[in-house]
C-alpha positions as a LaTeX table, in Angstrom:
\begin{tabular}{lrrr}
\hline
Residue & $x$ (\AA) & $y$ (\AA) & $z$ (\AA) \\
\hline
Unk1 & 0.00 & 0.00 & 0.00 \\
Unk2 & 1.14 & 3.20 & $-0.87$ \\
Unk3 & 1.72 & 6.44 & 1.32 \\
Unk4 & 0.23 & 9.91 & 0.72 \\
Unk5 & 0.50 & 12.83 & 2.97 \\
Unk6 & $-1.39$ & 15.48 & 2.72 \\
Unk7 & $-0.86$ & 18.72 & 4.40 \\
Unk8 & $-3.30$ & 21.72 & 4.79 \\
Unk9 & $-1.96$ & 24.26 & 7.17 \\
Unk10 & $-3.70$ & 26.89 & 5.68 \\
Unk11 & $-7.04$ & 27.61 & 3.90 \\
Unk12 & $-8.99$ & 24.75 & 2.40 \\
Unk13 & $-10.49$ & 22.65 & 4.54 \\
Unk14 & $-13.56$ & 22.28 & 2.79 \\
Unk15 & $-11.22$ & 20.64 & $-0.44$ \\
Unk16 & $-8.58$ & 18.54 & 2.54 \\
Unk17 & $-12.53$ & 17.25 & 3.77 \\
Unk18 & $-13.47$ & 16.14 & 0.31 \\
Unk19 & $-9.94$ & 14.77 & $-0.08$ \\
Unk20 & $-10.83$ & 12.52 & 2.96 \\
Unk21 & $-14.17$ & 11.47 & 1.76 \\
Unk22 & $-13.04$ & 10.32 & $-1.80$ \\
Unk23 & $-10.11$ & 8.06 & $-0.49$ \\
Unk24 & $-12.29$ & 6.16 & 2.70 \\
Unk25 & $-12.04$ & 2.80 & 1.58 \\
Unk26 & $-9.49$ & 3.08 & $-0.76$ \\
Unk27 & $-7.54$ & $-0.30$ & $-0.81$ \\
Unk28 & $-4.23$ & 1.16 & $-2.60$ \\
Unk29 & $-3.69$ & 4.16 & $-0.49$ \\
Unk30 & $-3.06$ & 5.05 & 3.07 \\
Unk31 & $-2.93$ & 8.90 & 3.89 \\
Unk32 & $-1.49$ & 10.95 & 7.00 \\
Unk33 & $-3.17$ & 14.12 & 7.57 \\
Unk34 & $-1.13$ & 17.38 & 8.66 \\
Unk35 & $-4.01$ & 19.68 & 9.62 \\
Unk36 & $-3.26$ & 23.20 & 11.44 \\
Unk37 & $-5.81$ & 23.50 & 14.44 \\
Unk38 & $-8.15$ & 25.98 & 12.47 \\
Unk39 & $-7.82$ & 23.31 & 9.80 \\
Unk40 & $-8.40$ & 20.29 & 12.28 \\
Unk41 & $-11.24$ & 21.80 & 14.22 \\
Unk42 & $-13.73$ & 22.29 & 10.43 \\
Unk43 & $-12.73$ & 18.89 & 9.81 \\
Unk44 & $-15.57$ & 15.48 & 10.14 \\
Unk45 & $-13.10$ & 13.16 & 11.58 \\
Unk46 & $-13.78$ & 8.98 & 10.59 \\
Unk47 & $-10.72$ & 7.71 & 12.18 \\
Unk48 & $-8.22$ & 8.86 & 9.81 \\
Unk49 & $-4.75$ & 9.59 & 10.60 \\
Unk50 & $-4.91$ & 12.95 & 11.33 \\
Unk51 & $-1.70$ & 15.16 & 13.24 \\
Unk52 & $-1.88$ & 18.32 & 14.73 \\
Unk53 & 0.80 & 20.80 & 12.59 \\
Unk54 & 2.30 & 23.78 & 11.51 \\
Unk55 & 4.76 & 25.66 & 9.49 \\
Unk56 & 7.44 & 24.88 & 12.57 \\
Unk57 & 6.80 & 21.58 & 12.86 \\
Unk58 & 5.62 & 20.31 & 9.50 \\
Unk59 & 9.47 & 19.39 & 8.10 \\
Unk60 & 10.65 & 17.77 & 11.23 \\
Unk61 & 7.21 & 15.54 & 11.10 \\
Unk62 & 7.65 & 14.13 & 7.46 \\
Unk63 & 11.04 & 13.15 & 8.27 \\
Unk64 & 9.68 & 10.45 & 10.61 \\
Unk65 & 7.71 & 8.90 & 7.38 \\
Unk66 & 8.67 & 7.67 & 3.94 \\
Unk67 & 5.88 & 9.07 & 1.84 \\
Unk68 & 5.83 & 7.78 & $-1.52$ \\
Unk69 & 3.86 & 11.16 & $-2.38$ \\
Unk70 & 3.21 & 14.49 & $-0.32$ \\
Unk71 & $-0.15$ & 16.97 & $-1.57$ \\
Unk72 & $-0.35$ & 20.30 & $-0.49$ \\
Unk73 & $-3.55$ & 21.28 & $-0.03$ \\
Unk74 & $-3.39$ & 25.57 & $-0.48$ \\
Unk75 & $-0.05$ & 27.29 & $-0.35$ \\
Unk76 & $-0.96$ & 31.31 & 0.26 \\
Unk77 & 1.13 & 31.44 & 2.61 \\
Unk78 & 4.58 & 30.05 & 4.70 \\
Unk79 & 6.31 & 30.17 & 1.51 \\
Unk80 & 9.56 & 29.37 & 2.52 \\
Unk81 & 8.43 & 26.12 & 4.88 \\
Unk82 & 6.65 & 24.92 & 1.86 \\
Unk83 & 9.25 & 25.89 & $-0.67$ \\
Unk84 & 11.78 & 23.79 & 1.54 \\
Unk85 & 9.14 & 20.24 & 1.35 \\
Unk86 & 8.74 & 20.60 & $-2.04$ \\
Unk87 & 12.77 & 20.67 & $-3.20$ \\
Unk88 & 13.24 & 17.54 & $-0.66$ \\
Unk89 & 10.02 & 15.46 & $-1.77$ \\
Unk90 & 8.10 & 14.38 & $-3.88$ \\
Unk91 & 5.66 & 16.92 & $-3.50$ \\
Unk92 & 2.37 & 17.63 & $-6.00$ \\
Unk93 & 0.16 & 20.94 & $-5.21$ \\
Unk94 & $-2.86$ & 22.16 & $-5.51$ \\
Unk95 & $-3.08$ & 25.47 & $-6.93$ \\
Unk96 & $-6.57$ & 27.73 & $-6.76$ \\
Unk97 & $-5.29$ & 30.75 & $-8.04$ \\
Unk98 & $-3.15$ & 30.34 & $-11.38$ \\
Unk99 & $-2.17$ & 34.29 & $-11.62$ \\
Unk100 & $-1.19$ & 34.12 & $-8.70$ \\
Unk101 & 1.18 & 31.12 & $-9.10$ \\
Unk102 & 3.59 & 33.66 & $-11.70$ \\
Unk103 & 3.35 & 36.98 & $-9.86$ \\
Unk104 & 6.88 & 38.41 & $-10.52$ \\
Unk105 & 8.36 & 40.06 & $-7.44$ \\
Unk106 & 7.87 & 43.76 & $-8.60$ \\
Unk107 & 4.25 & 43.13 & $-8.49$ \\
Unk108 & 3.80 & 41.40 & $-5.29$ \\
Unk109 & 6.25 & 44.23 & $-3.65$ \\
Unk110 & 3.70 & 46.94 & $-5.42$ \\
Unk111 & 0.64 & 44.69 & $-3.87$ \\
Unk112 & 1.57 & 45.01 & $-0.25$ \\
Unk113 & 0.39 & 48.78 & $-0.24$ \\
Unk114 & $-2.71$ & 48.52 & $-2.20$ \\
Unk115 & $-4.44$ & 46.57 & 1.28 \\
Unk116 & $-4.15$ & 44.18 & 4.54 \\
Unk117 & $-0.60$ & 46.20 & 4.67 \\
Unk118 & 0.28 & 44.60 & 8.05 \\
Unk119 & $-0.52$ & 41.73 & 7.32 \\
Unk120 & 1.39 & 41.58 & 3.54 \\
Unk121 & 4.46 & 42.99 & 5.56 \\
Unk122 & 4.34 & 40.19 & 7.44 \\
Unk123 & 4.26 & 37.33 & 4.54 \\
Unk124 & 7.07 & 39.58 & 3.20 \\
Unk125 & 9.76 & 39.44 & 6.26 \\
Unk126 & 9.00 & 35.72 & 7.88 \\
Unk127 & 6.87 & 33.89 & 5.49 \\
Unk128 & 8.80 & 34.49 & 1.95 \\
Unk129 & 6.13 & 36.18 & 0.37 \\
Unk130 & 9.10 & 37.35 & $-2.27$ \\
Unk131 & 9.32 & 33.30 & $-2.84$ \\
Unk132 & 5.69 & 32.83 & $-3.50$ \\
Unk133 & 6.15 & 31.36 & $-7.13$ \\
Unk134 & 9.40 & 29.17 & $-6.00$ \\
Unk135 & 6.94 & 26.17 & $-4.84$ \\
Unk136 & 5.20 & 26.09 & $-7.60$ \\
Unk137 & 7.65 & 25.97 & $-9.49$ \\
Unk138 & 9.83 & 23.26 & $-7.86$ \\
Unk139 & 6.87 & 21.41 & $-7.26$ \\
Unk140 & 6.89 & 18.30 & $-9.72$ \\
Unk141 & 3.32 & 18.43 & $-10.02$ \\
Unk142 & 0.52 & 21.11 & $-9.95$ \\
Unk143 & $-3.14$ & 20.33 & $-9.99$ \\
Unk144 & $-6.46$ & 21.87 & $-10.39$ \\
Unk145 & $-9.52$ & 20.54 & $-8.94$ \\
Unk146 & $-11.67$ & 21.59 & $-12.68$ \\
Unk147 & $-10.83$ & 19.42 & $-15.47$ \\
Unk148 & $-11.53$ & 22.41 & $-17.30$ \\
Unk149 & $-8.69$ & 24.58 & $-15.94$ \\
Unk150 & $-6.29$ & 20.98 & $-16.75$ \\
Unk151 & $-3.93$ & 21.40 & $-19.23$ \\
Unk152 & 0.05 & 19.77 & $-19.77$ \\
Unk153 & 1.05 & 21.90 & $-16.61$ \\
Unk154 & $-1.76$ & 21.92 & $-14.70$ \\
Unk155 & $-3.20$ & 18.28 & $-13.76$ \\
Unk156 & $-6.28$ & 17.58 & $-13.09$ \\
Unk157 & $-7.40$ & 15.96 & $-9.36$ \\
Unk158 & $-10.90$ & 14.73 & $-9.24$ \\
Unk159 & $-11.94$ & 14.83 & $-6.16$ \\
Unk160 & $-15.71$ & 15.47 & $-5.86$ \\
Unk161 & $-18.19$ & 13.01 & $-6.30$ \\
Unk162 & $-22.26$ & 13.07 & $-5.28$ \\
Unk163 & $-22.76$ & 12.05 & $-1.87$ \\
Unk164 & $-26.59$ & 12.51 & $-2.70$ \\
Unk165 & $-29.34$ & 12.94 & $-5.24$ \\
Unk166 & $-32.60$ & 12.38 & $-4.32$ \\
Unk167 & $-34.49$ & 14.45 & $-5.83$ \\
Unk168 & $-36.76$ & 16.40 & $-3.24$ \\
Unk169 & $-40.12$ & 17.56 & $-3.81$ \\
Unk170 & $-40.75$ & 21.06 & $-1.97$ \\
Unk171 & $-44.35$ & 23.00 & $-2.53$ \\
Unk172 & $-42.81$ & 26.64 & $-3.01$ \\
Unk173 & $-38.96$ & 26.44 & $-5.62$ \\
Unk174 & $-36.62$ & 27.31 & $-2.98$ \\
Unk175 & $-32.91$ & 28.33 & $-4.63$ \\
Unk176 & $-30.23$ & 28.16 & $-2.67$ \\
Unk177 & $-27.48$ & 31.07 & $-3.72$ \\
Unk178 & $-24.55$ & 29.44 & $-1.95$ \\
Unk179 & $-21.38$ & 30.90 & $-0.61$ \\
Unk180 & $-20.50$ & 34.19 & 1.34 \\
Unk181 & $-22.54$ & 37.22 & 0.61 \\
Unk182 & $-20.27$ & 39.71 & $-0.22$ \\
Unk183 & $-20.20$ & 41.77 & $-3.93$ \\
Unk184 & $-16.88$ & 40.91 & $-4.27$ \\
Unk185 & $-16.93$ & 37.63 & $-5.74$ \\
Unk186 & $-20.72$ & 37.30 & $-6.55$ \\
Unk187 & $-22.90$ & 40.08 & $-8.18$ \\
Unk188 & $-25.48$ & 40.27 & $-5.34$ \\
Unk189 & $-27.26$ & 43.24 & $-6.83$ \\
Unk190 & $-28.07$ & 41.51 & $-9.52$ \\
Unk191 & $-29.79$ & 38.90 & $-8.16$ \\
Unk192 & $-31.86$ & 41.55 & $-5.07$ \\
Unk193 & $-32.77$ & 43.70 & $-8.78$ \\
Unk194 & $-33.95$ & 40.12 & $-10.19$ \\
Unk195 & $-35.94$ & 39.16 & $-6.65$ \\
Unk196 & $-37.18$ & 42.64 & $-6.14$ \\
Unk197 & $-38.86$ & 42.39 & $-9.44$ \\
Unk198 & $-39.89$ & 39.05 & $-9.81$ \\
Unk199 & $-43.51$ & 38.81 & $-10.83$ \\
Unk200 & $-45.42$ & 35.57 & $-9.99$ \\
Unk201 & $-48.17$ & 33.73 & $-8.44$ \\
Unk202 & $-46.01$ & 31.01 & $-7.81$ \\
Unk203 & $-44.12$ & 30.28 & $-4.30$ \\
Unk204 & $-40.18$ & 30.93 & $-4.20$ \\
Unk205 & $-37.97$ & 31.01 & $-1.38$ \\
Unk206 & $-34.45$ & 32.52 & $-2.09$ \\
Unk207 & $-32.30$ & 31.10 & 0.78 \\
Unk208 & $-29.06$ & 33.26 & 0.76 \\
Unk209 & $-26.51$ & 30.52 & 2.29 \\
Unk210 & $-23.10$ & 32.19 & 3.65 \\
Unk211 & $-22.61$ & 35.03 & 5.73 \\
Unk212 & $-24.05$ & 38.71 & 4.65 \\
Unk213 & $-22.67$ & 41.37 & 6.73 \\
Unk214 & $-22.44$ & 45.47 & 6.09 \\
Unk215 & $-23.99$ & 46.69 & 3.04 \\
Unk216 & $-25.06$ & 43.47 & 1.77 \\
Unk217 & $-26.62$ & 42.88 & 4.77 \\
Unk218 & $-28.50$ & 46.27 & 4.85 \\
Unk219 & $-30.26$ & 44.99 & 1.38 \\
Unk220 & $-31.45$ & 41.58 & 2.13 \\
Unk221 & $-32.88$ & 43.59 & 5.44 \\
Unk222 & $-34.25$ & 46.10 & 3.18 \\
Unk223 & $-35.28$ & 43.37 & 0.36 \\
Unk224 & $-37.83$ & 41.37 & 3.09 \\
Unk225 & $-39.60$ & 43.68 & 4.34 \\
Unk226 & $-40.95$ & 45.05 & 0.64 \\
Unk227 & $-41.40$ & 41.47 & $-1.22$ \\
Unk228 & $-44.83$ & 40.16 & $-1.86$ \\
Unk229 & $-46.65$ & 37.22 & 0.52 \\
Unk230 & $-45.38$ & 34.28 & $-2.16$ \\
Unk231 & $-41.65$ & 35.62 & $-2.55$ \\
Unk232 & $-39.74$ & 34.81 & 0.55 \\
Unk233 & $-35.82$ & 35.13 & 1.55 \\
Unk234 & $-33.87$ & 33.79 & 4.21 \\
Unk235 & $-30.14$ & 34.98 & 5.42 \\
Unk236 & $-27.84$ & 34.70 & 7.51 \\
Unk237 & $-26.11$ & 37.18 & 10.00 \\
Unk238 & $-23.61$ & 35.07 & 11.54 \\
Unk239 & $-21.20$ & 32.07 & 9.97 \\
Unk240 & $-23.56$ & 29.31 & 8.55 \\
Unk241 & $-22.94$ & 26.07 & 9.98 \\
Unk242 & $-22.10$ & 23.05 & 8.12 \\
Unk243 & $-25.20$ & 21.54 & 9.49 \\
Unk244 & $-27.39$ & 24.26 & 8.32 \\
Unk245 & $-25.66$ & 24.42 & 4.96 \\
Unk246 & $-26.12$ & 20.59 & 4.22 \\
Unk247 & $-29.96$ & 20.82 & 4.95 \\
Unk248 & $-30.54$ & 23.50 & 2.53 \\
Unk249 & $-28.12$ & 22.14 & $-0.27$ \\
Unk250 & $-30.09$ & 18.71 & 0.15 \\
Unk251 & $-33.35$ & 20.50 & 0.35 \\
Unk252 & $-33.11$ & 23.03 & $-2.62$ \\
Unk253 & $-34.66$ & 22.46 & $-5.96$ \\
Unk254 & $-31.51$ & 24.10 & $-7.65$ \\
Unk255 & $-28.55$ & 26.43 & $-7.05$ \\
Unk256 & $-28.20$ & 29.73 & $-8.27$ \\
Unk257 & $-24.47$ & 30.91 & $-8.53$ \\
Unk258 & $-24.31$ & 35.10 & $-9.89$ \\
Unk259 & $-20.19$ & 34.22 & $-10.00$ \\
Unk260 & $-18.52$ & 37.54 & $-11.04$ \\
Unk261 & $-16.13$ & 36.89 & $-13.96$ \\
Unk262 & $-13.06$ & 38.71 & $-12.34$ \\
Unk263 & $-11.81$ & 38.99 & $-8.91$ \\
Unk264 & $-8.64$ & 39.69 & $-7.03$ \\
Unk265 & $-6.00$ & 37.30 & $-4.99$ \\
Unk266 & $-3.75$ & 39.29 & $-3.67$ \\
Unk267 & $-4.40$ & 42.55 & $-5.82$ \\
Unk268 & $-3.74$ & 40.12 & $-8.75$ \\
Unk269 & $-6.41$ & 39.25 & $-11.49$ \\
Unk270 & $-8.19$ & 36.01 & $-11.43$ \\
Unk271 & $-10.96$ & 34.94 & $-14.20$ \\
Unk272 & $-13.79$ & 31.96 & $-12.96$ \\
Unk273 & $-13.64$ & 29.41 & $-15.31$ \\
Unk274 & $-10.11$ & 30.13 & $-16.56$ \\
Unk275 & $-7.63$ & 30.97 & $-13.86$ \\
Unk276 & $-10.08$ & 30.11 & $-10.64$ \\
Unk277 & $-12.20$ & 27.61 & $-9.68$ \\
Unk278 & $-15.75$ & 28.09 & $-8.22$ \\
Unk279 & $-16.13$ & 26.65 & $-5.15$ \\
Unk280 & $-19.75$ & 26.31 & $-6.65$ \\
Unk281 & $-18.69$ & 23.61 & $-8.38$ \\
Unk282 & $-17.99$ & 21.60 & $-6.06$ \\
Unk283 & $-21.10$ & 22.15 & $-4.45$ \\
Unk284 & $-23.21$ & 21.43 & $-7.32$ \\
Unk285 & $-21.83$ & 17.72 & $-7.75$ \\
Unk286 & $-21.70$ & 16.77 & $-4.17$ \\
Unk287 & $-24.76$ & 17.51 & $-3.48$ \\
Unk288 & $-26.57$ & 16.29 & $-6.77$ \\
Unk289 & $-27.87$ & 19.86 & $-8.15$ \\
Unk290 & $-28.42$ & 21.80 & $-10.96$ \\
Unk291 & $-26.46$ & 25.10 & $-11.30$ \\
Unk292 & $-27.33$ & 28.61 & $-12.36$ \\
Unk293 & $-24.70$ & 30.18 & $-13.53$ \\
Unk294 & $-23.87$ & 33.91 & $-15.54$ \\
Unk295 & $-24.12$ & 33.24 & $-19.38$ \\
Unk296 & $-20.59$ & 34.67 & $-19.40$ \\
Unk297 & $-19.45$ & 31.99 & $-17.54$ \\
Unk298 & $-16.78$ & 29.14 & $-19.62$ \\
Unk299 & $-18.06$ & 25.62 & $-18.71$ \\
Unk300 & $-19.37$ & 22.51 & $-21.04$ \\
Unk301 & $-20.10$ & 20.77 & $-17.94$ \\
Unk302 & $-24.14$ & 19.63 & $-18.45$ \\
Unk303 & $-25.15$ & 20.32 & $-15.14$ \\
Unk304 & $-23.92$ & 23.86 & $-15.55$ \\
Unk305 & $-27.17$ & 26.10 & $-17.11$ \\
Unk306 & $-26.07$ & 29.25 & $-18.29$ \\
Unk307 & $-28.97$ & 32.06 & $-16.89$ \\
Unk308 & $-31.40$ & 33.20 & $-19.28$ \\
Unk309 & $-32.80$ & 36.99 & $-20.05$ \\
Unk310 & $-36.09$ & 35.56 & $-18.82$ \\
Unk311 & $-35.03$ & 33.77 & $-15.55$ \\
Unk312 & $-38.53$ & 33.25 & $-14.17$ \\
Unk313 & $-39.32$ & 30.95 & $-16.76$ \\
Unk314 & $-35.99$ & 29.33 & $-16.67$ \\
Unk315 & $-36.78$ & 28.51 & $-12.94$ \\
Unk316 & $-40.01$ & 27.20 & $-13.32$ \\
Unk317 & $-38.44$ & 24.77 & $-15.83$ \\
Unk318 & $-35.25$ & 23.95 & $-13.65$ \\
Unk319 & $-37.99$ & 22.85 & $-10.51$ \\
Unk320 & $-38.96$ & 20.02 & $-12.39$ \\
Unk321 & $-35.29$ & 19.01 & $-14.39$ \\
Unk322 & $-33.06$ & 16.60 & $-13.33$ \\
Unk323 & $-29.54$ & 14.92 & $-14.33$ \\
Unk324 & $-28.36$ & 11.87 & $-13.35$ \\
Unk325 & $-25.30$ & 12.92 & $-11.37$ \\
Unk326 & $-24.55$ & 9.30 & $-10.08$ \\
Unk327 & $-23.76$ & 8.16 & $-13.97$ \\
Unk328 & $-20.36$ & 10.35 & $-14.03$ \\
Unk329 & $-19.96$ & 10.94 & $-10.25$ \\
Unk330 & $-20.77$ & 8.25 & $-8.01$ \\
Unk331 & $-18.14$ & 7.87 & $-5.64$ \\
Unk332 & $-16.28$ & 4.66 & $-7.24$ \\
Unk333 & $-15.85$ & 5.94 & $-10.66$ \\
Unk334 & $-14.65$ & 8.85 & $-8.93$ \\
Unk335 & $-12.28$ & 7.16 & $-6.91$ \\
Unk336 & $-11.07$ & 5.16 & $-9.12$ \\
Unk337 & $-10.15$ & 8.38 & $-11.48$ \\
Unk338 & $-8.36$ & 9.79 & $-8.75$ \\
Unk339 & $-6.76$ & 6.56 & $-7.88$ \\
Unk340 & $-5.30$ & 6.43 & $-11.35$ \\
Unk341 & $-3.84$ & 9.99 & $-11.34$ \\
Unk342 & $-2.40$ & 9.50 & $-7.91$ \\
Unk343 & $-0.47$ & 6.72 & $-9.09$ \\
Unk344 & 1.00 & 8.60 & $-12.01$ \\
Unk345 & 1.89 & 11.38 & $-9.55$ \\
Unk346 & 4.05 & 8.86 & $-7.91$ \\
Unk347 & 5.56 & 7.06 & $-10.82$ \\
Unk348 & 6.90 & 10.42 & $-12.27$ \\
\hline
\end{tabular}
């Protein structure tokens, strides 16, 4: 049996948690897991091996194993710890910003004024911010967890498969908008000018799933209190919990992602679709559901719809749609994809 270990210090424990779901059972495989204590504490633990780490303690623990492969799950920051794993080991990452992964120094000395200043500084002087694109580099493998972002450089991990898809049957549509509510990485006033307008008979329930705070937060206040008897919202004030956020995703008829096409990591341009990955993506196959998403958006993927001028309509349609998810992402197929490209990871 082969060893992995896979280290997320960092970010993404929503991706190290799918990581963990894909490879229970997995007969090839063994994996350590090096989770920081923000990390460990979001994590579902089923009796994996999980250790308690961080950037100080991280190289002395991998000396203790012989890993046949090491993943990093996110590496934003503790450059030079990483930078140092990946020139002694085989060492594959996973990358979610791909501007990000060739800032030249100039730019990522001009980005440390433009905001979090402190905090940039800080990255800068005992981190190696100035190394950020060394890992990468060194790494012998980078992956991307959308096929479609996958190219010669940039191999694709699959990692998400559908846990569920019964389809449920709900008397009002509810739509789920998942994510954090925040204008900067969804266009929010798009969808309250779409809600505050919408004209039916018909029951819908918009449930706004991730945090809303400040002016976002002022609208959806604003928003409920002038919407008609059959048009209902619900949001959130505080952190959703992953409790919370399961029952919705299961119960929704469909998801509704308003994805802007740029954003920003670290004062550097990213494109959904081309450079980025949606999160939403991931959310749509695990939990077995259609996906709303701008027209603008690049995806072939069939459970992907691109929105329509007339979105009503397109609603009333998508209540009563389905795809089989479990043809092209039940969990062995999936497994057995990743499996493969694990395997070639360690052969190279």
């Amino acid at each position: 049996m082969k060893k992995i270990a896979y280290i997320e210090i960092d970010t993404h424990a929503e991706i190290a948690q799918s990581f963990m779901k894909i490879m229970e059972g997995s007969q090839s495989f063994s994996v350590d897991y090096y989770f920081s204590k923000k990390i460990k504490d979001q994590i579902v633990d089923n009796g994996e091996s999980i250790f308690l780490s961080d950037s100080s303690m991280i190289l002395d623990q991998l000396k203790t194993n012989n890993y046949d492969l090491i993943i990093i799950g996110t590496i934003h920051r503790y450059f030079n710890t990483f930078q140092a794993i990946v020139q002694k080991y085989n060492t594959s990452v996973i990358v979610h910003n791909i501007n990000f992964t060739n800032t030249s120094r100039f730019n990522l000395i001009k980005s440390i004024f433009k905001e979090d200043v402190i905090y940039r500084l800080k990255l800068w002087w005992k981190e190696g911010l100035y190394y950020s694109s060394k890992p990468y580099q060194k790494a012998k493998n980078i992956l991307v967890l959308d096929e479609e972002l996958s190219s010669d450089k940039f191999k694709f991990l699959p990692l998400f498969y559908t846990e569920t898809s019964e389809k449920q049957f709900n008397n009002d549509t509810i739509v789920v908008i998942p994510g954090g509510v925040s204008q900067k990485r969804r266009d929010y006033n798009h969808v309250f000018k779409i809600i505050k307008n919408f004209k039916t008979d018909e029951k819908f329930t918009f449930i706004f799933l991730g945090k809303a705070k400040d002016d976002e937060l002022e609208q959806l206040e604003n928003l409920s209190l002038n919407l008609p008897q059959n048009i209902n919202i619900k949001y959130f004030s505080e952190r959703v919990s992953s409790e919370e956020f399961e029952l919705w995703m299961q119960k929704t008829d469909f998801l509704w992602c308003p994805i802007q096409q740029e954003t920003e990591f670290f004062s550097q341009k990213e494109i959904y679709g081309k450079t980025k990955m949606t999160g939403n993506l991931g959310d749509a196959i695990k939990f077995g559901k259609l996906a709303v998403f701008p027209s603008n958006y690049p995806s072939k993927l069939k459970f992907i719809i691109p929105e329509q001028k007339n979105i009503l309509e397109q609603f009333k349609r998508l209540k009563n749609s389905q795809f089989d998810f479990q043809k092209d992402y039940n969990k062995n197929s999936v497994q057995e994809k990743l499996e493969k490209v694990l395997n070639r990871l360690i052969s190279i």
